[in-house]
One Martini backbone bead per residue (centre of mass of N, CA, C, O) as a GRO file, in nm:
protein
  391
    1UNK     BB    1   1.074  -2.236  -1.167
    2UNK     BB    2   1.092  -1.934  -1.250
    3UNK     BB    3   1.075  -1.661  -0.991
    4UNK     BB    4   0.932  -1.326  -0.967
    5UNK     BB    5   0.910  -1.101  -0.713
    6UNK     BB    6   0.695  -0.815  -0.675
    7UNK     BB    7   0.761  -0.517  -0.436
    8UNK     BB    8   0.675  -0.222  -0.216
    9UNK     BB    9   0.783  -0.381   0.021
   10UNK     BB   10   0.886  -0.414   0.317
   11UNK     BB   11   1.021  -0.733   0.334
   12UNK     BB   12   1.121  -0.779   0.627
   13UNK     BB   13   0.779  -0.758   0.711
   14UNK     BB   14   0.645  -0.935   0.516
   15UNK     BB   15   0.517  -1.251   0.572
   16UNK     BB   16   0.386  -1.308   0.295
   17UNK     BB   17   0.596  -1.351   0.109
   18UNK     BB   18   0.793  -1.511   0.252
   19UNK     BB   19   0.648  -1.759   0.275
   20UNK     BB   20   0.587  -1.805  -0.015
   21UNK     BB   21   0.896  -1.808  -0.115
   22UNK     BB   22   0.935  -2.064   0.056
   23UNK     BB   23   0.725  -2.264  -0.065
   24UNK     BB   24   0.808  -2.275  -0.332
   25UNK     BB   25   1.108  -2.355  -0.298
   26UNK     BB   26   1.032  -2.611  -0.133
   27UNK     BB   27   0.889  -2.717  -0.468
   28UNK     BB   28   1.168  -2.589  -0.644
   29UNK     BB   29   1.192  -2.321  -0.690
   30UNK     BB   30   1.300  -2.011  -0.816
   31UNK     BB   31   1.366  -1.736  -0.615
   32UNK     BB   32   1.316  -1.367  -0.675
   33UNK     BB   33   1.299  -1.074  -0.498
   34UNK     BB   34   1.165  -0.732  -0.515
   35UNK     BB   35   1.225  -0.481  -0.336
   36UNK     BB   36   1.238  -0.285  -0.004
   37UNK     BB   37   1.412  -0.203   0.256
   38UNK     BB   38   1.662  -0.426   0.264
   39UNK     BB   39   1.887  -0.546   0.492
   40UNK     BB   40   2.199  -0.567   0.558
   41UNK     BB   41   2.202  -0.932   0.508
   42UNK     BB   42   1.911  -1.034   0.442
   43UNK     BB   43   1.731  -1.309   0.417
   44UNK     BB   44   1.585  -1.618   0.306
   45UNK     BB   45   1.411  -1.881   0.346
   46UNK     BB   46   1.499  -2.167   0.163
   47UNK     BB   47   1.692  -1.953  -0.051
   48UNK     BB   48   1.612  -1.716  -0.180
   49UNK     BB   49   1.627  -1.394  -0.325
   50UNK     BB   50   1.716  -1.037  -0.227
   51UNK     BB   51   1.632  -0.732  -0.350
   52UNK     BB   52   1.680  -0.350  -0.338
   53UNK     BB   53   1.457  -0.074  -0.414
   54UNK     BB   54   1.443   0.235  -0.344
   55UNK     BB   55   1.215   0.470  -0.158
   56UNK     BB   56   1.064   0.765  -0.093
   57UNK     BB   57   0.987   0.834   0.222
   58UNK     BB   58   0.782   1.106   0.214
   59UNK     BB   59   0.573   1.296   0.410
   60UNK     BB   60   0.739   1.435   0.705
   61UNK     BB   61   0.672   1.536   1.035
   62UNK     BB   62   0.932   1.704   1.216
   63UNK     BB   63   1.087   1.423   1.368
   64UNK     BB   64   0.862   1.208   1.384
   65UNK     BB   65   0.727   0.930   1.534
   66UNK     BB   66   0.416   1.001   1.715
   67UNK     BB   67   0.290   0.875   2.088
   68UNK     BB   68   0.054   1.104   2.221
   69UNK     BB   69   0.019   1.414   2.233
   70UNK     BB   70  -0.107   1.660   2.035
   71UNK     BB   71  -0.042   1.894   1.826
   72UNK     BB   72  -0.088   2.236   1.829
   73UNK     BB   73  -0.195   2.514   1.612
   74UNK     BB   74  -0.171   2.651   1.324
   75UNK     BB   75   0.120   2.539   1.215
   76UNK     BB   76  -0.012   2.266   1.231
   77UNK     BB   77  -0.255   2.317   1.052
   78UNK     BB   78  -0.125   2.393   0.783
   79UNK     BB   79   0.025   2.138   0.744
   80UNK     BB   80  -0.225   1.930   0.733
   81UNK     BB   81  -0.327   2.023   0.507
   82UNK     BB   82  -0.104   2.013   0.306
   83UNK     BB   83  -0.094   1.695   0.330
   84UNK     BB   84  -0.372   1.642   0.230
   85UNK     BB   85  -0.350   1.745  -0.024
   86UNK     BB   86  -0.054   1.615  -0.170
   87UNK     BB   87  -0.085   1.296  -0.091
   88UNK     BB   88  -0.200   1.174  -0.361
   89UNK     BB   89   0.081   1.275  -0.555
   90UNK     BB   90   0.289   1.161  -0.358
   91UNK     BB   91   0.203   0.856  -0.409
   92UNK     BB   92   0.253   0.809  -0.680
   93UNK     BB   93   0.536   0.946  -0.746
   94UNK     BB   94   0.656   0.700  -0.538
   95UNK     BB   95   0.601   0.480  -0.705
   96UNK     BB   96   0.685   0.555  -0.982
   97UNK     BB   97   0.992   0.539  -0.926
   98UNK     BB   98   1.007   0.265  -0.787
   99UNK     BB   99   0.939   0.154  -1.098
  100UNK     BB  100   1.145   0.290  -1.273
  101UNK     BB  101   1.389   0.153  -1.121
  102UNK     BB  102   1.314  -0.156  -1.132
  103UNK     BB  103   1.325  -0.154  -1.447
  104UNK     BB  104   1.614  -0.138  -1.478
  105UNK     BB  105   1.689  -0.401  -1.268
  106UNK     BB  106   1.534  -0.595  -1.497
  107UNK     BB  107   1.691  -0.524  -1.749
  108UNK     BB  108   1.943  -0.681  -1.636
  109UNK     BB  109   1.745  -0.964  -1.656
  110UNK     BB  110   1.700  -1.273  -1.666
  111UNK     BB  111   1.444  -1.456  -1.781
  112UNK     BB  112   1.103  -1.540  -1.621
  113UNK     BB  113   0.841  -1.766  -1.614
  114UNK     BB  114   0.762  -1.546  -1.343
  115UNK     BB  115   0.542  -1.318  -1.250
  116UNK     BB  116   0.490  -1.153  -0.924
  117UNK     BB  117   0.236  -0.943  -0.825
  118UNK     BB  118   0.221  -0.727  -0.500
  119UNK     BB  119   0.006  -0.524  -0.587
  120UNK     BB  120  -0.088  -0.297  -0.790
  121UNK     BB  121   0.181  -0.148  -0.745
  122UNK     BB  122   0.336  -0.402  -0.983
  123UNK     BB  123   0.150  -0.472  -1.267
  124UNK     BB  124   0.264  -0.339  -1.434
  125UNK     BB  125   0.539  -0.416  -1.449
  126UNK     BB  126   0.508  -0.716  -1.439
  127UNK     BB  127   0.317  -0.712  -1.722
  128UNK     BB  128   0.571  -0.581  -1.898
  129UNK     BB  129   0.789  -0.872  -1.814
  130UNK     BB  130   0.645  -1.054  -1.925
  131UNK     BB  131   0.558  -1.040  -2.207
  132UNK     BB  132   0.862  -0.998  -2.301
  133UNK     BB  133   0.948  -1.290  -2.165
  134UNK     BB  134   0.681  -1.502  -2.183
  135UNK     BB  135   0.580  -1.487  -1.914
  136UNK     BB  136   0.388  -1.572  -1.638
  137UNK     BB  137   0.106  -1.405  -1.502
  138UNK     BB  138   0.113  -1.307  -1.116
  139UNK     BB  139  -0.167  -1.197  -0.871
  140UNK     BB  140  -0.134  -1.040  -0.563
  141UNK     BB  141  -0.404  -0.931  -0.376
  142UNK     BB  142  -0.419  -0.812  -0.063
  143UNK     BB  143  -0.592  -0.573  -0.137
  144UNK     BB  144  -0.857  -0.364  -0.218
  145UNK     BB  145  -0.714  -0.105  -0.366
  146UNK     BB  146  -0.944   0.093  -0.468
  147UNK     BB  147  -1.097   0.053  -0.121
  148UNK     BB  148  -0.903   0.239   0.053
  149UNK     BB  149  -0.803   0.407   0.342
  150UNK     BB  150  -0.699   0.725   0.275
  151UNK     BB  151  -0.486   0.951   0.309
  152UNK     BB  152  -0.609   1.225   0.206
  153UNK     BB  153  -0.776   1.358  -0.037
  154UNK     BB  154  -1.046   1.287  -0.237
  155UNK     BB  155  -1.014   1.008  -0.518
  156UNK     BB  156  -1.260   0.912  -0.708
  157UNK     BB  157  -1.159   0.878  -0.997
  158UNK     BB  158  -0.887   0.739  -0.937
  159UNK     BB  159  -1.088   0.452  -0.857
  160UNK     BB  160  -1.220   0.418  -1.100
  161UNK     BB  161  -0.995   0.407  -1.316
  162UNK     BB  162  -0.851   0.211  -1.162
  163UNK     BB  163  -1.021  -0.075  -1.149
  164UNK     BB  164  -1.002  -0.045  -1.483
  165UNK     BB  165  -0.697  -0.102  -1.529
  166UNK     BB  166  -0.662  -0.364  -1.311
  167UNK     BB  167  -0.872  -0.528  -1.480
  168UNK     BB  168  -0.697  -0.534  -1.756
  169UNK     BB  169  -0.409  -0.656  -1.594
  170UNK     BB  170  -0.549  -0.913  -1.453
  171UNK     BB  171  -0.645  -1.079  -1.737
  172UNK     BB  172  -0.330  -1.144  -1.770
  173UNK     BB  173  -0.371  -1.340  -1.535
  174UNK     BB  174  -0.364  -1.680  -1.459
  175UNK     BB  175  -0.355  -1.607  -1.144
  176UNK     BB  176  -0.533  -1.508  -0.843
  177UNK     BB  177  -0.443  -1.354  -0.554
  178UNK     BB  178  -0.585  -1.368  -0.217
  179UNK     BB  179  -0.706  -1.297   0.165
  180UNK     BB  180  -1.028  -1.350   0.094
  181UNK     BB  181  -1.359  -1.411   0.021
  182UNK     BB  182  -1.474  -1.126  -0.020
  183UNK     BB  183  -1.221  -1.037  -0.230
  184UNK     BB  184  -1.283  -1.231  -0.452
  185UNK     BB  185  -1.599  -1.210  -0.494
  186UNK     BB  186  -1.505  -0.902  -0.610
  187UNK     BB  187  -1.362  -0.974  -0.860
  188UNK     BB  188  -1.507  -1.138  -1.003
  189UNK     BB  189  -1.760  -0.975  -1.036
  190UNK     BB  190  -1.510  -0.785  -1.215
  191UNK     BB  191  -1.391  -0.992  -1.435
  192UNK     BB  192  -1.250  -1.240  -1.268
  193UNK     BB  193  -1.227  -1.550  -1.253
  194UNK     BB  194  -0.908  -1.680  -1.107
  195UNK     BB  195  -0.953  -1.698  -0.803
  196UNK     BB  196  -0.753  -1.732  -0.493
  197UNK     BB  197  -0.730  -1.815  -0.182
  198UNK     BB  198  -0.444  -1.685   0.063
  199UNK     BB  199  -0.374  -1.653   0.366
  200UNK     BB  200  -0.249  -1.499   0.645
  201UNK     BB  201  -0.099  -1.718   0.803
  202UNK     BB  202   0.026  -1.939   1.023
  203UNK     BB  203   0.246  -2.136   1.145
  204UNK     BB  204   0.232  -2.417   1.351
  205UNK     BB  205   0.284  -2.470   1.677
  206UNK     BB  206   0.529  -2.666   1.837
  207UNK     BB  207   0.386  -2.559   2.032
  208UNK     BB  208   0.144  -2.572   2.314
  209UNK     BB  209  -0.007  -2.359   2.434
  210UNK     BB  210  -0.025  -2.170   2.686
  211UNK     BB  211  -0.270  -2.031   2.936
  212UNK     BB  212  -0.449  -1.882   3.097
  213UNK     BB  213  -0.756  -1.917   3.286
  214UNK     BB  214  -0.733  -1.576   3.294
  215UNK     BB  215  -0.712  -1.311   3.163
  216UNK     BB  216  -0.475  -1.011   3.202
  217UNK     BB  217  -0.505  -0.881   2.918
  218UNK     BB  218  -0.432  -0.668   2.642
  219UNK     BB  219  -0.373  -0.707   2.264
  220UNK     BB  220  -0.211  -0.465   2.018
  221UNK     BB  221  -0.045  -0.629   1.738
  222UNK     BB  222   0.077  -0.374   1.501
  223UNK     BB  223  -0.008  -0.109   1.339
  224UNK     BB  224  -0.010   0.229   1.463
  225UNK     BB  225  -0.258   0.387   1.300
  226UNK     BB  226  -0.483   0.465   1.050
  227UNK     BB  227  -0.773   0.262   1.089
  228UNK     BB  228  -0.738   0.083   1.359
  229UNK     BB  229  -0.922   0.229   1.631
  230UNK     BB  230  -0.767   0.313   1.862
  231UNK     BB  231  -0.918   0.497   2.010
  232UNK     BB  232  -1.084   0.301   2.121
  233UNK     BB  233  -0.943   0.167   2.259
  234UNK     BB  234  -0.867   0.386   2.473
  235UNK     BB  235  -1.167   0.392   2.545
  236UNK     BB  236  -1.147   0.110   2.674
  237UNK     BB  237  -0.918   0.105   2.898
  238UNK     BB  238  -1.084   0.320   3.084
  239UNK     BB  239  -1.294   0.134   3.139
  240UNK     BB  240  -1.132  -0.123   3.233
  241UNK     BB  241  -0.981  -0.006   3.442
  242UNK     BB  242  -0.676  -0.178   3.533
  243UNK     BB  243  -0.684  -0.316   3.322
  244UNK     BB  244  -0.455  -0.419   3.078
  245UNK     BB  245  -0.309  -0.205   2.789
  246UNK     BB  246  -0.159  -0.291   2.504
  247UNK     BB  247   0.106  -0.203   2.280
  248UNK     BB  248   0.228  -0.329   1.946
  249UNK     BB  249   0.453  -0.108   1.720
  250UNK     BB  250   0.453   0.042   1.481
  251UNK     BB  251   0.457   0.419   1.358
  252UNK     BB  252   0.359   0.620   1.170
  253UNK     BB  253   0.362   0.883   1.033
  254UNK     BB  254   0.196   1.121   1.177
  255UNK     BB  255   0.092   0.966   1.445
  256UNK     BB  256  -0.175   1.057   1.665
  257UNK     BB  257  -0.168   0.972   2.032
  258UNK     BB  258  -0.366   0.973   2.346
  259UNK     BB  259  -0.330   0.656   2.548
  260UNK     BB  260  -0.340   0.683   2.795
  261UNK     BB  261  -0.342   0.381   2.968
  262UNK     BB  262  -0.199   0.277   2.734
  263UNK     BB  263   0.098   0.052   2.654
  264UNK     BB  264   0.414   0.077   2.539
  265UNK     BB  265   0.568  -0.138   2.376
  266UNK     BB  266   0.813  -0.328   2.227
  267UNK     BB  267   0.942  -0.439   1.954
  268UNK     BB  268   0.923  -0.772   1.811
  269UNK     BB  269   0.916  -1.102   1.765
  270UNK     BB  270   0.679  -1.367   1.651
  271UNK     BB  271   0.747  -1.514   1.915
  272UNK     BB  272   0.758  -1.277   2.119
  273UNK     BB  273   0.462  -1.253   2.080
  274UNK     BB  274   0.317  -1.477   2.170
  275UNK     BB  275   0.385  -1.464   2.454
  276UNK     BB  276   0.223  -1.186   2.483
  277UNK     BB  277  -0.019  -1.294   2.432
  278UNK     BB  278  -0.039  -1.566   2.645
  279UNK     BB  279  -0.023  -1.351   2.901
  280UNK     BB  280  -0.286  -1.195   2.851
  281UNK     BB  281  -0.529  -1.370   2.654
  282UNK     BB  282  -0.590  -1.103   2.427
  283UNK     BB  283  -0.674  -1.033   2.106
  284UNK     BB  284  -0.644  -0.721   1.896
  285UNK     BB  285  -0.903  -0.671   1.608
  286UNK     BB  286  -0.888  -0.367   1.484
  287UNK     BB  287  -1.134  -0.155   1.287
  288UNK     BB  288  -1.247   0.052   1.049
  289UNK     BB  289  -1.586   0.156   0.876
  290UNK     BB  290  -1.419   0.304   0.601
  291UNK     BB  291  -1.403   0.068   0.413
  292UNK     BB  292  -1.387  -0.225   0.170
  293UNK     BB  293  -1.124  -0.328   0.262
  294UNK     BB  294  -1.218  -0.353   0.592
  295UNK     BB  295  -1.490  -0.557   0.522
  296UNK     BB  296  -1.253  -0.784   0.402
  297UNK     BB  297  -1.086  -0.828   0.595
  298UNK     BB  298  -0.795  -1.055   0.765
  299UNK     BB  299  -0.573  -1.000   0.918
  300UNK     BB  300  -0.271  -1.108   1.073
  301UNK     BB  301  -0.372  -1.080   1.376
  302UNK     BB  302  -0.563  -1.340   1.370
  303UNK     BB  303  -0.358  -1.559   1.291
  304UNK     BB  304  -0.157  -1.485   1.542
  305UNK     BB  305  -0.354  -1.591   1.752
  306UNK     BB  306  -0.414  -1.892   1.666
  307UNK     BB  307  -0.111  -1.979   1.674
  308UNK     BB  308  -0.143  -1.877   2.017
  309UNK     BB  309  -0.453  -1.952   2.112
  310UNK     BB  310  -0.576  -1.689   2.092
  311UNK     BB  311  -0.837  -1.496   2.169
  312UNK     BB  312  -1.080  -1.239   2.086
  313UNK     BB  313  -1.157  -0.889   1.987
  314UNK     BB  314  -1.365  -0.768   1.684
  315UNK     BB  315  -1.460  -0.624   1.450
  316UNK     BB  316  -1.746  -0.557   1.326
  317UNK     BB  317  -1.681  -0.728   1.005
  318UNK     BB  318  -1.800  -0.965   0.755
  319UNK     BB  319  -1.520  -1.141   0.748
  320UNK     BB  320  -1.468  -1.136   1.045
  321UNK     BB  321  -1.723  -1.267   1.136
  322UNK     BB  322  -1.755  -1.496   0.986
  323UNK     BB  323  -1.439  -1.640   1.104
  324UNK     BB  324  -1.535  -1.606   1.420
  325UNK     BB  325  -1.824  -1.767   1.428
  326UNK     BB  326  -1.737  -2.009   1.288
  327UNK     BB  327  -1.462  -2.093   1.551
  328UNK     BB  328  -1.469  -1.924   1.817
  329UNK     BB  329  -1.259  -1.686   1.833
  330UNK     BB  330  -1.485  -1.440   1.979
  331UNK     BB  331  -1.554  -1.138   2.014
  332UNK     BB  332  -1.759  -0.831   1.914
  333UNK     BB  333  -1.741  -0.486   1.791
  334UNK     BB  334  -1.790  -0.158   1.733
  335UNK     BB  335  -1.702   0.054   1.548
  336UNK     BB  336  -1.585   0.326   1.765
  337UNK     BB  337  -1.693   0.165   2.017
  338UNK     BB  338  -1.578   0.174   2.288
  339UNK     BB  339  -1.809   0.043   2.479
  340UNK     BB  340  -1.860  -0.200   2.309
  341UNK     BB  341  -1.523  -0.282   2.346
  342UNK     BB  342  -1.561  -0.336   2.660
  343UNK     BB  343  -1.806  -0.538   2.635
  344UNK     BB  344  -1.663  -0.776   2.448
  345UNK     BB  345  -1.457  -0.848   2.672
  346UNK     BB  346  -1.636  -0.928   2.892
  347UNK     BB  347  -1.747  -1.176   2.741
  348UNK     BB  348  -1.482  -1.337   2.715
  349UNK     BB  349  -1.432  -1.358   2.979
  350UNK     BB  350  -1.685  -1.525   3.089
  351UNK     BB  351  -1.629  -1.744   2.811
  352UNK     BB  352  -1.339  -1.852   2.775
  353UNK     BB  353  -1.281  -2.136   2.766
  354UNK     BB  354  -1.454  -2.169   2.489
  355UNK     BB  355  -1.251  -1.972   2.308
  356UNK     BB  356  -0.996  -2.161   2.347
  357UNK     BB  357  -1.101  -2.384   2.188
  358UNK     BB  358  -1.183  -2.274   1.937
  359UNK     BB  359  -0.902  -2.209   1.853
  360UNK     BB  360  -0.770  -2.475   1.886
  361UNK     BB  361  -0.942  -2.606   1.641
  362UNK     BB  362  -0.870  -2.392   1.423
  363UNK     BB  363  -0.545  -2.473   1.406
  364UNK     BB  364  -0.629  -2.719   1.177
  365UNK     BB  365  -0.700  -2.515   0.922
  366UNK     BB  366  -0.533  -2.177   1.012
  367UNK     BB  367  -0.264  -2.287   0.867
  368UNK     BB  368  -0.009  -2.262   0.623
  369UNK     BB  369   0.024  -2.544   0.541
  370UNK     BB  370  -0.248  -2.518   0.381
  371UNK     BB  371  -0.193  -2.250   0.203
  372UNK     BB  372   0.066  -2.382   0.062
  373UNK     BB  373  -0.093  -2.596  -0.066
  374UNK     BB  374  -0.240  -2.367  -0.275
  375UNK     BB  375   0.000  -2.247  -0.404
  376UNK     BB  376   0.195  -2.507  -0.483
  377UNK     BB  377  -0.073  -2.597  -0.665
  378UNK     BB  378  -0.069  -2.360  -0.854
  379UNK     BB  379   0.184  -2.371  -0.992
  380UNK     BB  380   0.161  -2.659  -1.107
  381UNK     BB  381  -0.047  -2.555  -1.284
  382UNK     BB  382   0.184  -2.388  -1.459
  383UNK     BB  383   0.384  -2.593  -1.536
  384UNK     BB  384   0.232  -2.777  -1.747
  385UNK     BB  385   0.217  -2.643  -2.040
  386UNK     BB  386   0.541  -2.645  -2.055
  387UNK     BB  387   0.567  -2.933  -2.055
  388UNK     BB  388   0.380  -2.967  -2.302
  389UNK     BB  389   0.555  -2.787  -2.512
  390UNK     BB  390   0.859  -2.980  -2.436
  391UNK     BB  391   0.678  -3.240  -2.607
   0.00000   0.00000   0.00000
């Protein structure tokens, strides 16, 4: 089948879509993805093809982002008041514009008989080129899209009504895929049938981890930014010290944070975090307990310890702890509580080689190639009406 992916996400650091579109693709489909920020020249793996749709930078104070002392002063404070106030209708009119923008470069392609929408924020876009196209429409929701903490003023109405929306465009979709069983079985609640769970896991390692016999050091290596945790990570650190505390990731912009001791690394490729994971020894998957869809998440730090054979300290929520405690892949911490998580650090410490071991078993179930073989065989079954109305 010919198969269109949107996102408006920047494509060449998504992995989750990377992947999905090399499993088509080696399926027989033909996948062509639309997102932004698509590097000069960059490819994707298997075939596929990609084109960048451009998206406003957003709202960005002073010079760039910054990971070290907070800025003060009053004009620093009126800065990020008025940041707070217009954030979420800057946020919704830059999404609207690059669906816009997305909208005339479809209306230039011939049609496909798949359109798959990732994250609700091209949802109305890919199923009204469905409808027009005649075209089955597949809905991949990342996250709990209207249960998410944002930054700016709350916007209570904005997420019923979103919701209501959300539930209305999915219900067009022959099939949902989602990253979790917690937030499959939120979907399904709100009168979605067909949610399949795929999730962000990784290739499996060519080769078998090699690991110290005991941790050197904790790595997170992730997006930079607020809902992190990191707080608590730097109260921990202080803790820990000397123990060594990495931090590994792209910056948010306009986010501020004094490390302490904790020590900022560049950001590399995902063979080259596997090897940082493996010298540290302990992988750091924090998240803050401030929406529910932080409560239902699997990050893909998780699986990408398990890819690395390292053990975990993982914020203690509902969904990470069912996958965690299901497979020993490490201890939990409370979230924002420095002491907490530097406390589950020396217990995984004291316990490591068993937990090193559940890594490693969980190895055989915890990776892509298990999860490709979900998504292809949903396919398969979205082509079958095709072929029988062809007969």
């Amino acid at each position: 089948m010919r198969v269109l992916m949107v996102a408006q996400s920047p494509i060449a650091g998504d992995s989750r879509i990377l992947r999905e579109a090399a499993a088509l693709t080696a399926a027989g489909h033909t996948v062509h993805v639309i997102g932004r920020d698509v590097p000069e020249g960059f490819t994707l793996d298997g075939g596929a093809t990609v084109e960048s749709v451009s998206r406003s930078a957003g709202l960005r104070g002073g010079s760039g982002p910054a990971v070290g002392h907070g800025q003060r002063g009053v004009k620093v404070l009126v800065q990020r008041f008025g940041r707070w106030l217009l954030l979420p209708e800057h946020r919704l009119r830059t999404e609207k514009q690059w669906r816009t923008a997305a909208a005339a470069r479809l209306a230039e392609l011939d049609p496909f008989e798949v359109v798959h929408a990732h994250d609700f924020n091209t949802l109305e876009l890919a199923a009204s080129f469905a409808a027009r196209w005649s075209a089955t429409l597949v809905y991949d929701s990342h996250e709990l899209w209207f249960d998410r903490a944002l930054p700016g003023r709350p916007t209570p109405l904005w997420r019923i009504r979103g919701r209501r929306f959300e539930l209305g465009l999915a219900r067009q979709a022959a099939v949902v895929f989602t990253v979790s069983d917690g937030i499959a079985v939120r979907l399904r609640s709100r009168g979605l049938t067909d949610v399949r769970v795929i999730r962000n896991t990784f290739p499996r390692a060519e080769v078998a981890p090699v690991l110290p016999s005991t941790p050197t050091g904790l790595l997170y290596a992730g997006r930079v930014g607020a809902g992190r945790d990191l707080p608590a990570v730097v109260g921990a650190a202080q803790e820990l010290a000397p123990f060594p505390t990495l931090l590994m990731g792209s910056v948010d912009p306009n986010y501020r944070l004094d490390l302490g001791p904790v020590q900022k690394v560049p950001e590399t490729s995902i063979d080259e975090v596997d090897r940082v994971l493996q010298d540290s020894g302990i992988s750091l998957v924090t998240l803050t307990n401030t929406c529910e869809n932080h409560r239902l998440a699997l990050p893909n730090k998780l699986f990408h310890a398990v890819r690395a054979g390292v053990p975990v300290v993982a914020a203690d929520l509902p969904e990470l702890r069912a996958v965690i405690t299901k497979y020993q892949l490490g201890t939990l911490y409370e979230p924002g509580n420095a002491a907490s998580l530097a406390a589950a650090v020396r217990a995984l410490i004291a316990e490591y080689p068993s937990y090193v071991d559940g890594v490693r078993a969980a190895g055989a179930e915890l990776n892509w190639e298990h999860d490709a073989e979900l998504l292809v065989s949903a396919y398969s079954a979205l082509a079958k009406p095709s072929a029988n109305a062809a007969n």
